[in-house]
C-alpha positions in Angstrom: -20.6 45.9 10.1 -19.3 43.1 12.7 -22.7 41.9 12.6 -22.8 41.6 9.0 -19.5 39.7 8.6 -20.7 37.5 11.9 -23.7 36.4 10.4 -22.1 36.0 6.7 -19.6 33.5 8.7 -21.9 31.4 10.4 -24.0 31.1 7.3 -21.4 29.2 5.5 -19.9 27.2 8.1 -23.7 26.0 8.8 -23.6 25.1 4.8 -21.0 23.0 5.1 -22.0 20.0 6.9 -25.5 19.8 3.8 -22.6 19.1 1.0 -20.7 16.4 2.8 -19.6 13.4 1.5 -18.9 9.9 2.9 -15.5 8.8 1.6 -16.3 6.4 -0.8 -18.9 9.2 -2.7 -15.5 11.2 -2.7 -12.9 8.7 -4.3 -15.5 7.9 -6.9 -16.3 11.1 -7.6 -15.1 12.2 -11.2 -12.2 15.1 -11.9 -11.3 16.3 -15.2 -8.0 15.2 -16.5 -8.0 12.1 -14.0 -9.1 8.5 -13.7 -12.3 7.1 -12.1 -12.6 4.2 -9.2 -15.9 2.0 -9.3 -15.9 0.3 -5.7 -17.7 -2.9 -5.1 -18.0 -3.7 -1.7 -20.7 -5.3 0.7 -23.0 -3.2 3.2 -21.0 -4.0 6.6 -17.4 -3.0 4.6 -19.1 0.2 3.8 -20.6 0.7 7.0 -16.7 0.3 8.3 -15.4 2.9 5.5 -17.5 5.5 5.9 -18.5 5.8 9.6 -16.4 8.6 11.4 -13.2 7.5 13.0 -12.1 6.4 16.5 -9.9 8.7 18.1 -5.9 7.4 16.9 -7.2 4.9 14.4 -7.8 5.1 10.8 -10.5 3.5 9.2 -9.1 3.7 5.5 -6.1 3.9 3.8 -5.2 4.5 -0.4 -2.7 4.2 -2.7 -2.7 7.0 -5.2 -1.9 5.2 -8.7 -0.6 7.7 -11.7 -1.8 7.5 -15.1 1.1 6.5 -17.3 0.4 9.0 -19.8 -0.2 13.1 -18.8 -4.3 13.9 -19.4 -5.2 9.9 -20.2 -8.3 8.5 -17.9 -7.7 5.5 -16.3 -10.4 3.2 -14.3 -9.5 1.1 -11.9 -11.9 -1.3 -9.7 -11.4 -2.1 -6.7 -13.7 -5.5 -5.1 -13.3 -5.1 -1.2 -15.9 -7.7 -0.3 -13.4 -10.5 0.1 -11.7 -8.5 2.8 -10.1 -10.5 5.5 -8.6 -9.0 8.9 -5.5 -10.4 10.1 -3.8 -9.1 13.3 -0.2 -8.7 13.2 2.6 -7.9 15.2 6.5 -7.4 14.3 9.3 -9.3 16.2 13.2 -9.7 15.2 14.0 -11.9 12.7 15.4 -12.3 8.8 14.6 -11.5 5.3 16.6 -12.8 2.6 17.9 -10.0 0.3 17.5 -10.6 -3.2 18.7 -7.5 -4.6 20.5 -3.9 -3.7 21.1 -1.5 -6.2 21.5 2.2 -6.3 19.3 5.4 -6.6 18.2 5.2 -10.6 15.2 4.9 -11.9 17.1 1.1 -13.4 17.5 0.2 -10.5 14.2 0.4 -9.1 13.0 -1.3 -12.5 15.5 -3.4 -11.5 14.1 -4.6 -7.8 10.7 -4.2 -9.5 11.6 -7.4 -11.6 13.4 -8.9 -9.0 9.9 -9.7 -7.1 8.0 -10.0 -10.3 9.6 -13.3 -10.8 9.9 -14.4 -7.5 6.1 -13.8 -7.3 6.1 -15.7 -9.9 7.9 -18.9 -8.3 6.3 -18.1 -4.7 2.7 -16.8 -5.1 2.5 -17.0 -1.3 6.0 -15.7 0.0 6.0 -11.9 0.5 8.5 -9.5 -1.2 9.0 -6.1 -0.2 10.9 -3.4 -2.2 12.0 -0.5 -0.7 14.1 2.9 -0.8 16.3 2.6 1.8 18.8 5.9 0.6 20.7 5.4 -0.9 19.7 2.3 -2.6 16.6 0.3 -3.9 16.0 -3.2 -2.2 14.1 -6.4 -2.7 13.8 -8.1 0.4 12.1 -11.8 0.5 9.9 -13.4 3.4 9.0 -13.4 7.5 11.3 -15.8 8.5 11.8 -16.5 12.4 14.7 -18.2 12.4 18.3 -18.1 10.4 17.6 -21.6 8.9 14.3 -21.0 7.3 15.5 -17.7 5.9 18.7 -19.8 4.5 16.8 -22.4 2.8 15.0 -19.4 1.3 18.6 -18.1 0.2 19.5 -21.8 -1.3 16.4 -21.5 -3.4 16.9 -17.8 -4.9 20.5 -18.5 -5.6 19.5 -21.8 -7.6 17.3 -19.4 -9.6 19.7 -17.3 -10.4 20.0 -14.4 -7.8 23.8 -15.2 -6.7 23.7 -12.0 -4.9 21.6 -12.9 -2.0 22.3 -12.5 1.7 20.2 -13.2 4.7 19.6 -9.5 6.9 18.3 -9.2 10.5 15.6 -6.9 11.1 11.9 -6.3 11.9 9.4 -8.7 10.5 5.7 -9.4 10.7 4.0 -12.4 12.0 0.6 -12.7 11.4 -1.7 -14.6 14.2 
């Protein structure tokens, strides 16, 4: 009987490697009552996605996206053959903070529009929105010193967002 279940056992784990999939074959692959990703991407990039990992370091990462409607199928594609690789390190420094609310759903909608239209303004400026509990905040730029983050603040307050202040924290500085 131990024989039996022994050799039933290694027959399937030996089966497993035949159906595997790289990861790109598995985020395209269709699921009922889901969306579908089409991935356009050069030879090397997939060569880079799909080869195994290093030991500690990821090769890929995703952000799930939700249909807005329960059942509806969504497609989404995504072009990675423009992909550049920046290095980056963070350091102390300031963001300007163009908006703190609370915990509601209006008030991420809120921060939400907060960095839509300073996108909007400053293609090249990054805006972060984040849940730090128990609030949602919009927090503008990588600024190294006080006076760039302040001319920064100048601006935002001329455009309307009188509730800025500059904050101290971790930034990234790309190199």
């Amino acid at each position: 009987m131990k024989v039996i279940v022994l050799s039933f056992i290694i027959y399937h784990l030996s089966s497993i490697p035949a159906g595997a999939q790289t990861f790109t074959q598995r985020l395209q692959k269709p699921v009922a009552g889901q969306g579908t990703v089409t991935i356009h991407q050069s030879d090397s990039i997939d060569r880079l996605v799909n080869q195994a990992p290093l030991a500690g370091k990821a090769t890929a990462a995703t952000t799930p996206t939700t249909s807005p409607t329960p059942g509806a199928t969504t497609t989404e594609t995504v072009d990675t053959t423009t992909v550049k690789k920046t290095q980056s390190y963070k350091v102390t420094g300031y963001r300007v903070q163009a908006f703190a609310g609370g915990n509601s759903r209006a008030d991420r909608q809120k921060a939400e529009g907060t960095r839509n239209a300073i996108k909007q303004q400053f293609p090249n400026v990054p805006v972060y929105v984040h849940f730090y509990s128990p609030r949602w905040i919009c927090r503008v730029g990588n600024y190294r010193t006080y006076e760039e983050a302040h001319q920064m603040l100048v601006t935002l307050q001329n455009m309307g967002f009188s509730q800025c202040s500059i904050v101290k924290g971790k930034i990234i500085v790309n190199y």
